[in-house]
C-alpha positions as CSV (number, residue, x, y, z in Angstrom):
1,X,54.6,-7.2,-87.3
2,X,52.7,-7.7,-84.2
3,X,49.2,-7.9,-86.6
4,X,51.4,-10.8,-88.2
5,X,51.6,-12.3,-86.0
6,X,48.6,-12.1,-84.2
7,X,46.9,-13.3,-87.7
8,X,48.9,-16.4,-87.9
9,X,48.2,-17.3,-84.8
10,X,44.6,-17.2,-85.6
11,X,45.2,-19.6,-88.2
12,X,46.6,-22.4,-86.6
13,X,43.5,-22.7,-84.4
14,X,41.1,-22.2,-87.8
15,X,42.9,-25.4,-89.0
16,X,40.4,-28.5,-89.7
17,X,42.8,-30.7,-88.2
18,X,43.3,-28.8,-84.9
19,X,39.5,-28.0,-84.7
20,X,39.1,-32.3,-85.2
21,X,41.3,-32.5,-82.0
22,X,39.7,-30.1,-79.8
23,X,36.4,-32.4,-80.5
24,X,37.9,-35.7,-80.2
25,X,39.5,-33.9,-76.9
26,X,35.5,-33.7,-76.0
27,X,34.9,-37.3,-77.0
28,X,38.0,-38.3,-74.7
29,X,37.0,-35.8,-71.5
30,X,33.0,-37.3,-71.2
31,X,33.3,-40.9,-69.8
32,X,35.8,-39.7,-66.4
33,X,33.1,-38.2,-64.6
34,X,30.6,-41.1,-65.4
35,X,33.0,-43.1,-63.4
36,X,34.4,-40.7,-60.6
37,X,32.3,-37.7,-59.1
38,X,28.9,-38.2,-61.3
39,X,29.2,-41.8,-60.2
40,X,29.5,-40.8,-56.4
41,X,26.6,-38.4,-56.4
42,X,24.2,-41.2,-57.6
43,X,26.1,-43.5,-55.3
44,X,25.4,-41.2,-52.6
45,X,21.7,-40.9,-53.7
46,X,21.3,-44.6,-53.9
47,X,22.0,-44.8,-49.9
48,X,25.5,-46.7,-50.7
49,X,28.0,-46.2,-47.7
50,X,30.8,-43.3,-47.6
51,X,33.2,-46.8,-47.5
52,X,31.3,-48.6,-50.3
53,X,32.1,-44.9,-52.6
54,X,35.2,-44.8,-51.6
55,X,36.3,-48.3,-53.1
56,X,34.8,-47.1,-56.2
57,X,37.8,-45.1,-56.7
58,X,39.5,-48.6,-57.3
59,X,37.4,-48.6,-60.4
60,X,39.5,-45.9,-62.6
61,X,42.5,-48.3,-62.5
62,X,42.5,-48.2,-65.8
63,X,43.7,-45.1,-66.5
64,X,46.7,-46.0,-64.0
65,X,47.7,-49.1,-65.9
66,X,47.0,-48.4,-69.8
67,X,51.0,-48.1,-70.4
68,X,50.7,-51.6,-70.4
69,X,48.1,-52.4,-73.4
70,X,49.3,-49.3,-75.4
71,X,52.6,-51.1,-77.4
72,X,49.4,-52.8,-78.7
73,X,47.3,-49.6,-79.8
74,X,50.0,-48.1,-81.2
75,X,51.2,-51.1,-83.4
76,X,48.1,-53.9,-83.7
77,X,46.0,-53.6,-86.7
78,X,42.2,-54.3,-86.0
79,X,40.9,-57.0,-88.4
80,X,38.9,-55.0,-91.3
81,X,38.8,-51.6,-89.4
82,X,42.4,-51.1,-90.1
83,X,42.3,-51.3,-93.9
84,X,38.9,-48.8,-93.8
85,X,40.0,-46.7,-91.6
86,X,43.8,-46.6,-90.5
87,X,45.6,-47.3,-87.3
88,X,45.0,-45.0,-85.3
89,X,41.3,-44.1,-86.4
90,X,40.1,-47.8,-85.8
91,X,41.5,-47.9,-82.6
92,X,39.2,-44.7,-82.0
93,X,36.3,-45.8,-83.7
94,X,36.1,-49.2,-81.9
95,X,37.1,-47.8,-78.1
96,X,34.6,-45.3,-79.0
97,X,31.2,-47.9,-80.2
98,X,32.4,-49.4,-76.9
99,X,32.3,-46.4,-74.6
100,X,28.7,-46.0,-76.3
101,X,27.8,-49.2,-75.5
102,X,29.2,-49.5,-72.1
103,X,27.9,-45.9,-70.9
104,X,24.2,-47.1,-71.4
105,X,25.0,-50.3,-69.8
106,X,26.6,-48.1,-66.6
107,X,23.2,-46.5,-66.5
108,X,20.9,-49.2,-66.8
109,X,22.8,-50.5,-63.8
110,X,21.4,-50.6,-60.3
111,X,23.7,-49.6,-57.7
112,X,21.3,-49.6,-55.2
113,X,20.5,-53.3,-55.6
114,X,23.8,-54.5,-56.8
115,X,26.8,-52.5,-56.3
116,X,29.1,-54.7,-57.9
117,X,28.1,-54.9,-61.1
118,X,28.0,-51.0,-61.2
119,X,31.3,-51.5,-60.3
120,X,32.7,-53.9,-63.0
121,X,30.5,-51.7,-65.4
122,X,32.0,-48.5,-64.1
123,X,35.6,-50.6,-64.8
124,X,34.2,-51.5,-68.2
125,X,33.7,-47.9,-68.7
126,X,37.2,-47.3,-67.2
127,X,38.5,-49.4,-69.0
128,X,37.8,-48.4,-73.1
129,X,38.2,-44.7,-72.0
130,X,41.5,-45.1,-71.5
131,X,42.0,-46.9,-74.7
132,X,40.2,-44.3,-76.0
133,X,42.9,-41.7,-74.4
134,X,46.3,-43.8,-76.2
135,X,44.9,-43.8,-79.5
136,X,44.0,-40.1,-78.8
137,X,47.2,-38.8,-78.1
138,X,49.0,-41.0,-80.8
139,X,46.5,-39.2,-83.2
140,X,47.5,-36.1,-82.3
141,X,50.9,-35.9,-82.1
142,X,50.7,-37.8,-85.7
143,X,48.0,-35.7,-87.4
144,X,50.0,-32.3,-87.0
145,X,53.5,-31.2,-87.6
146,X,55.6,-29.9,-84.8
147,X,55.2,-26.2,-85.5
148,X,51.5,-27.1,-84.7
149,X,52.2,-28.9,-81.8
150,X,51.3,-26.1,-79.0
151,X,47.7,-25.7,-80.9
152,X,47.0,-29.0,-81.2
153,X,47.6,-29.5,-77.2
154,X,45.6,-26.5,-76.4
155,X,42.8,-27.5,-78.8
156,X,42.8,-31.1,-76.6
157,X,42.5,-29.6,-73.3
158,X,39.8,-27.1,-73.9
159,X,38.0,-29.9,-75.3
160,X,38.9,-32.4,-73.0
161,X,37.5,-29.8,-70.0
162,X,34.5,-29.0,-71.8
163,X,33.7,-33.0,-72.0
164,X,34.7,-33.2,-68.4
165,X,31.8,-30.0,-67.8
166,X,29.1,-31.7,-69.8
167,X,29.4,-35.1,-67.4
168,X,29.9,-33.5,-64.6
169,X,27.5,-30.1,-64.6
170,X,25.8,-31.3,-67.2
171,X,24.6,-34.9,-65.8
172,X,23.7,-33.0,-62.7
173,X,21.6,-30.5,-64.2
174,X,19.6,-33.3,-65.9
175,X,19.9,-35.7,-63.4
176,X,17.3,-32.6,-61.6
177,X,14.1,-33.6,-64.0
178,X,15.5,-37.4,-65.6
179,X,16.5,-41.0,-63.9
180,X,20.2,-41.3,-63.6
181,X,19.5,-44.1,-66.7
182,X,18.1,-41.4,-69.2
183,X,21.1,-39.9,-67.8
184,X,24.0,-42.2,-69.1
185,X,21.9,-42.6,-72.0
186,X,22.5,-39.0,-73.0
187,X,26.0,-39.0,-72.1
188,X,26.7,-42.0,-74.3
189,X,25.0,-40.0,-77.2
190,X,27.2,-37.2,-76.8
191,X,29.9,-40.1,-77.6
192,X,28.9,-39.6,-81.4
193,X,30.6,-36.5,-81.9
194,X,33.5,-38.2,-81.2
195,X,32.4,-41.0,-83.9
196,X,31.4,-39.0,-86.6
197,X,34.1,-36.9,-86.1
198,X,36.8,-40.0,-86.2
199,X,35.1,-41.1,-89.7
200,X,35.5,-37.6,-90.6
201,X,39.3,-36.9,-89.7
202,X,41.9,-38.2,-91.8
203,X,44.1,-41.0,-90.8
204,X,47.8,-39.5,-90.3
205,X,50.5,-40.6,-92.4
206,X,53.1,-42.8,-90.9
207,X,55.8,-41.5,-89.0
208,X,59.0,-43.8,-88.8
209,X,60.7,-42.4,-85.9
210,X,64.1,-43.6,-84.1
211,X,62.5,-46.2,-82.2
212,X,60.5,-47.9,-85.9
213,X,63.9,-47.5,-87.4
214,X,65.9,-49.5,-84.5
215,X,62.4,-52.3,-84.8
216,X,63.0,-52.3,-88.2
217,X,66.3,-53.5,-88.1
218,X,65.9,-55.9,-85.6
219,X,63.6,-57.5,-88.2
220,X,66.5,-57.6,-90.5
221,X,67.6,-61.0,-88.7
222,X,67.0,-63.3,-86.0
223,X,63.6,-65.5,-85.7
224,X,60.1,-63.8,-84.3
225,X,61.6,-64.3,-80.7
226,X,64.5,-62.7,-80.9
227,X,62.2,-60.0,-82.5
228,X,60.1,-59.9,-79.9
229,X,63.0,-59.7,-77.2
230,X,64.3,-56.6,-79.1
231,X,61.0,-54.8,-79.5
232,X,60.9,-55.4,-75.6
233,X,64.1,-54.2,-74.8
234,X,63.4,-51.3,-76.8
235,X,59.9,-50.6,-75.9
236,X,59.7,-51.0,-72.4
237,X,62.8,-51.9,-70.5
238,X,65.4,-49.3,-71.8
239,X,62.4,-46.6,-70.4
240,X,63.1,-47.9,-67.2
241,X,66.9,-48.5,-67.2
242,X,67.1,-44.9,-68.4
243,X,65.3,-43.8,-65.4
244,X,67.1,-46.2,-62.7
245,X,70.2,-44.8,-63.3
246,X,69.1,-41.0,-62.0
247,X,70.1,-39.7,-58.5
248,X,67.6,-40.6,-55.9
249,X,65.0,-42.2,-58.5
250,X,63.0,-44.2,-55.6
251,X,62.0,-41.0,-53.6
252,X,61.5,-39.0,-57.2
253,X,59.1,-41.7,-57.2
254,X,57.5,-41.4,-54.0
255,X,57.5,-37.6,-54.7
256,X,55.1,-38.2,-58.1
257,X,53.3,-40.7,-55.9
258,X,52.9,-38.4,-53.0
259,X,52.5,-35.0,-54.0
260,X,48.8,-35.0,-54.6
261,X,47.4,-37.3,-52.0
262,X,45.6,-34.7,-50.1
263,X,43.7,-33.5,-52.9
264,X,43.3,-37.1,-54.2
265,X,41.7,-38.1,-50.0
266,X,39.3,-35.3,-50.3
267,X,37.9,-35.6,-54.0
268,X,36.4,-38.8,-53.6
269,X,34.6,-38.0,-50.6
270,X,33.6,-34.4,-52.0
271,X,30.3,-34.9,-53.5
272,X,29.1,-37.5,-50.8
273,X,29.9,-34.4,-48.2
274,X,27.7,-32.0,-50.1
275,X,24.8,-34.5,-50.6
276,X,25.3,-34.7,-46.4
277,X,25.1,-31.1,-46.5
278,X,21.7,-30.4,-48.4
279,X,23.1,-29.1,-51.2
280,X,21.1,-30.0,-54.6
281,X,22.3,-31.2,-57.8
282,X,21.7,-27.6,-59.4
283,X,23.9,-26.2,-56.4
284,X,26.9,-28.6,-56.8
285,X,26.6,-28.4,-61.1
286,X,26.8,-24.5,-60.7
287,X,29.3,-24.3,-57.7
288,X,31.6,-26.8,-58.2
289,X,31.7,-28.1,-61.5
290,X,30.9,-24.8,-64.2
291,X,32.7,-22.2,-61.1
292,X,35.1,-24.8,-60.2
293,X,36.3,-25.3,-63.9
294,X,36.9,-21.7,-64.3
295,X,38.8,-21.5,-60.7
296,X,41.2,-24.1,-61.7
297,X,41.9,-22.6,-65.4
298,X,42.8,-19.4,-63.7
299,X,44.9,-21.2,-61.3
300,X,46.6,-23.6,-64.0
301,X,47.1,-20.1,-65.3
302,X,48.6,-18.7,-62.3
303,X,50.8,-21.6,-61.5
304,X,52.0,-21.3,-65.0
305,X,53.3,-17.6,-64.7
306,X,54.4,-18.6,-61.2
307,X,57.0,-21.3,-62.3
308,X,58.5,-18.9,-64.8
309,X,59.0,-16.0,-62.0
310,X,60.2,-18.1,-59.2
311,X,61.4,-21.4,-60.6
312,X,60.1,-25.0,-60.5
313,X,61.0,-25.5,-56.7
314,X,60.1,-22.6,-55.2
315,X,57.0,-23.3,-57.1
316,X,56.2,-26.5,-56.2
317,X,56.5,-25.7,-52.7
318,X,54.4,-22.5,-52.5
319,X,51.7,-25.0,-54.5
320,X,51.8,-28.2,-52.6
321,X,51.6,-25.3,-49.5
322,X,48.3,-23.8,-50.7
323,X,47.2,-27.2,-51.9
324,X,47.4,-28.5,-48.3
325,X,45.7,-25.3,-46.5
326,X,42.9,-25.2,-49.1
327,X,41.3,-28.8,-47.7
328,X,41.0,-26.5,-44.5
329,X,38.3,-25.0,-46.2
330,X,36.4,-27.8,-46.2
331,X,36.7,-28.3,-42.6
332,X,35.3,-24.9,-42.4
333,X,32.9,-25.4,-44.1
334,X,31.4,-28.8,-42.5
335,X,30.9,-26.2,-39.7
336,X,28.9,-23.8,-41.8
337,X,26.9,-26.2,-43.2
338,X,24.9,-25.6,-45.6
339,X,25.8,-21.9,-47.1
340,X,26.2,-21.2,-51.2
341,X,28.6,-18.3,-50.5
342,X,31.1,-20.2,-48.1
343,X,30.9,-23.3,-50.6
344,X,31.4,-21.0,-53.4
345,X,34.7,-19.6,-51.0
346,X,35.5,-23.4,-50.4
347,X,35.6,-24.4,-53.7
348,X,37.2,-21.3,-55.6
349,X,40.3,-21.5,-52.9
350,X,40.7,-25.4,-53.8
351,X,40.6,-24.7,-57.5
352,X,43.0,-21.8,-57.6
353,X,45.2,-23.9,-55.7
354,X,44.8,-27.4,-57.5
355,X,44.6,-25.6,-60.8
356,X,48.4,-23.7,-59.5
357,X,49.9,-27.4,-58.4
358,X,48.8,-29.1,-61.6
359,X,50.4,-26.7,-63.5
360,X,53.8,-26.7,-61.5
361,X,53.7,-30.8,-61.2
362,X,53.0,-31.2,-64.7
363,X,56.2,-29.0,-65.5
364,X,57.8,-31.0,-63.2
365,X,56.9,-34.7,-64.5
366,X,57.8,-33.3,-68.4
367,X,61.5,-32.6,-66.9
368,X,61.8,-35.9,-65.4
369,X,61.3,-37.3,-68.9
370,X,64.7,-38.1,-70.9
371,X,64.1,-36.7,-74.9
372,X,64.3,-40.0,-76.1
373,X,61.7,-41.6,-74.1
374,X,59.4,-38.7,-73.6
375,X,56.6,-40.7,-74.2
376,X,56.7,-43.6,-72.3
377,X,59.0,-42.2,-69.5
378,X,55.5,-39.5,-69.5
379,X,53.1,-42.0,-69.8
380,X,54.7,-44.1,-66.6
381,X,55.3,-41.0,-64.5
382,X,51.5,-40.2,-64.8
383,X,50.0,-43.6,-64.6
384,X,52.2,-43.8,-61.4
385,X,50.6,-40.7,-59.8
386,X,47.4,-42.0,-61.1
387,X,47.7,-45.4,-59.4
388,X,48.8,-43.8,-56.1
389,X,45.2,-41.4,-56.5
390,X,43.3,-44.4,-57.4
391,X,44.4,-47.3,-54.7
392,X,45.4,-45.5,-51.6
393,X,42.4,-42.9,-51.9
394,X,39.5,-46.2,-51.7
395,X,40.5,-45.5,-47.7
396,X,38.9,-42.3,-47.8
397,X,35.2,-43.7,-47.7
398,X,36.0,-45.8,-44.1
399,X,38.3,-42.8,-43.0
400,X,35.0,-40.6,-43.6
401,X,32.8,-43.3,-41.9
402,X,35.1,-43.1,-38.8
403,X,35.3,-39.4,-38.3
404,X,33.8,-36.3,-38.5
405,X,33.7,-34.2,-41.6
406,X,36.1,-31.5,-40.1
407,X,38.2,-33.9,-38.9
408,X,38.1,-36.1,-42.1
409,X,39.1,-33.3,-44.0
410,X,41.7,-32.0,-41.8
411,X,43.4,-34.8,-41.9
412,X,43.6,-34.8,-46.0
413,X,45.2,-31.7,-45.2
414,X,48.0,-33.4,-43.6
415,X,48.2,-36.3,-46.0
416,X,49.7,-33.9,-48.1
417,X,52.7,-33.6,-45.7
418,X,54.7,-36.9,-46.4
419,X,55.2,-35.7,-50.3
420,X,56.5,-31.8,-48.6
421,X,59.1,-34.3,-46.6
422,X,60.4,-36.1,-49.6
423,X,60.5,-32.1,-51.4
424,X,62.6,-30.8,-48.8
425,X,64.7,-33.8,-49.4
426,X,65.2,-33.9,-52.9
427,X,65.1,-30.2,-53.2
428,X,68.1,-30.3,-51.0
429,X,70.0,-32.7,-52.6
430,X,69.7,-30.7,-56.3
431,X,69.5,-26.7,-55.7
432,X,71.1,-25.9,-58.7
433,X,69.0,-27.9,-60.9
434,X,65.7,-26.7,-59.4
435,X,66.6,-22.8,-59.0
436,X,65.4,-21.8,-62.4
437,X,62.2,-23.4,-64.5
438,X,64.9,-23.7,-67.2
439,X,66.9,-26.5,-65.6
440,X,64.2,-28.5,-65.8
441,X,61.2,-28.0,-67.3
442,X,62.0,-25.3,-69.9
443,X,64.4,-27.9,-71.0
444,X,62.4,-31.0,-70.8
445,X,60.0,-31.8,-73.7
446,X,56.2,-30.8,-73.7
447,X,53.9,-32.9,-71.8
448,X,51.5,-34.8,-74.0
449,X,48.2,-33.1,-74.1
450,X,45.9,-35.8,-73.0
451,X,48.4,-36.9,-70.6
452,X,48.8,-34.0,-69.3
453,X,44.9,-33.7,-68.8
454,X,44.5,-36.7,-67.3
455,X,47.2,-36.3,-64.4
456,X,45.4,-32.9,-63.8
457,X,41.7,-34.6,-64.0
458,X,42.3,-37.3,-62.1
459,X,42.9,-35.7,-58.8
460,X,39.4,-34.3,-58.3
């Protein structure tokens, strides 16, 4: 039985479709770091300010604010592409001949000379990645039935790290013997796996769920406006309504907003504190992006197993704990200076323990989410959280201008206390809920894959 099992198990993954989403995973997983910590190593390099990197955060926006243009993704047809190709493949394909376009554009730049139009190009960047992302997941949940659900997910996250490694280790590791334009040139050719794998893929066959039926009848009567209000209503405000009416909703919000700002302080500034301390591209590509991926998939690991032994609150506050004392080690290590074994202690402590809070606030956003707007609700939660990382963390450059390293990154450490607070309050206020993982997040619906990724990816 247990060879069964372990055989079928082996098929799902063999499955064209779910092998297509691990590499459209990779295609969605490259651009992030050609806009976040590549971006602020070359910054760095091109004798930009600690303040000037730190508004660059501003420029990942829109990954904070795609709920807004994705009603459009998921129901616009593209003039031509759609009859070739299919909804949700020419919404790939065309984000995609963007990203390639706008990559090589991003490297051609010269931040040295003109920082702002790295900056709208990084936004440009941002900007189709992110449409990239909605088509993405709307593929995937589309292309697969639900049985294959949990494969599919897995197949997008282990590609969407390994597209993550390749811009982040990988641009390094080049970036050691090529200009940072040969650079993004490369990068943007990696983008063609994701191409040729789009026009390879087949286009999913409709799905006409509860929401398409309730559109479908308001198109039964009425004129286009009253259409349009109904679509609205359905789309976007009954999401929030739904929400509104919860206990405490505001300072849930706060919470999501919150919970990661310590982490969120320290990553932009972490590669321009390396650069200060001597280390070399090679050193930072080994260290902390190919060791630091396999820190934090242990400790996404660990967080995982912890939430199932202890519950979500418990877990969440032994996380956001460890999340808080591991930008300590940063501050111990601005002491040490420049040492490979104390960065490697530095940055394997910070994994483990962002890798362990992902896991547990990911659990936790999936059970704020009401079964009939997972999706949305989801999409909102985590565009929230990455808003919060995005505008309140372009402070960290001027905070790391006006301090010392220790003290800069001590006080990312307590950052992280306002979002314990508002835990202790809400913890309080619903003991019963949060005693067991199956009040909330056993019960909730699973987190979309490349959402999911995203929330976790965006923090550092």
């Amino acid at each position: 039985m247990a060879v069964g099992q372990w055989q079928g198990w082996g098929e799902v993954y063999r499955d064209r479709r779910v092998l297509g989403i691990a590499i459209l995973g990779f295609a969605s997983g490259l651009p992030l770091a050609l806009t976040f910590s590549t971006l602020t190593f070359w910054l760095k390099e091109e004798g930009l300010t600690n303040t000037s990197i730190g508004l660059f955060a501003a420029v990942s926006t829109p990954y904070t604010l795609k709920f807004l243009w994705a009603p459009l993704v998921d129901r616009m047809p593209l003039p031509w592409l759609d009859r070739l190709l299919g909804r949700r493949r020419s919404w790939l394909f065309a984000s995609q001949v963007a990203l390639i376009a706008a990559i090589n554009l991003l490297g051609a730049s010269r931040p040295g000379e003109d920082a702002w139009m790295t900056a709208v190009l990084a936004l440009v960047v941002a900007t189709c990645s992110a449409t990239q992302d909605i088509a993405f997941d709307a593929y995937r949940v589309e292309a697969l039935e639900e049985r294959r659900y949990a494969a599919g997910a897995a197949a997008a996250v282990f590609g969407y790290r390994i597209g993550m490694l390749a811009s982040g280790a990988g641009a390094l590791f080049l970036a050691e013997e090529a200009s940072w334009s040969a650079v993004y040139a490369t990068m943007s050719l990696l983008m063609l796996v994701g191409v040729v794998t789009t026009l390879l893929v087949r286009e999913p066959a409709a799905r006409i769920g509860a929401e398409s039926q309730s559109d479908a009848g308001a198109h039964g009567g009425g004129g286009r406006g009253a259409r349009a209000v109904e679509w609205l209503k359905g789309a976007v405000v009954a999401p929030f309504a739904d929400f509104m009416r919860r206990p405490r909703w505001l300072a849930v919000l706060l919470f999501v907003a919150l919970f990661k700002l310590g982490d969120a302080l320290a990553g932009v500034m972490t590669n321009p504190f390396l650069v200060d301390l001597g280390f070399s591209k090679t050193e930072v590509a080994t260290v902390v992006k190919t060791y630091g991926l396999a820190a934090t998939l242990v400790g996404a690991g660990v967080g995982g197993s912890l939430l199932g032994q202890v519950g979500m609150l418990r877990s969440l506050w032994i996380c956001g704990l460890l999340q808080m004392a591991s930008n300590f080690t940063f501050a111990a290590q601005a002491v040490v200076g420049h040492s490979l074994p104390m960065l490697a202690l530095t940055i394997g402590l910070e994994n483990l323990a962002g890798g362990m809070g992902t896991a547990a606030f990911v659990a936790y956003l999936s059970s704020l989410c009401n079964v009939a707007y997972t999706a949305t609700q989801y999409a909102l939660l985590s565009s929230l959280m990455a808003a919060a990382r995005t505008w309140l963390s372009t402070s960290a450059g001027w905070l790391a201008d006006s301090m010392s390293w220790p003290s800069f990154f001590a006080l990312t450490a307590l950052a992280a206390l306002p979002g314990l607070v508002l835990l202790r309050w809400l913890g309080s206020a619903a003991t019963d809920q949060w005693t067991t993982t199956g009040a909330g997040a056993a019960a909730a619906p699973a987190a979309p894959a490349g959402a999911s990724s995203r929330a976790k990816d965006d923090t550092k």
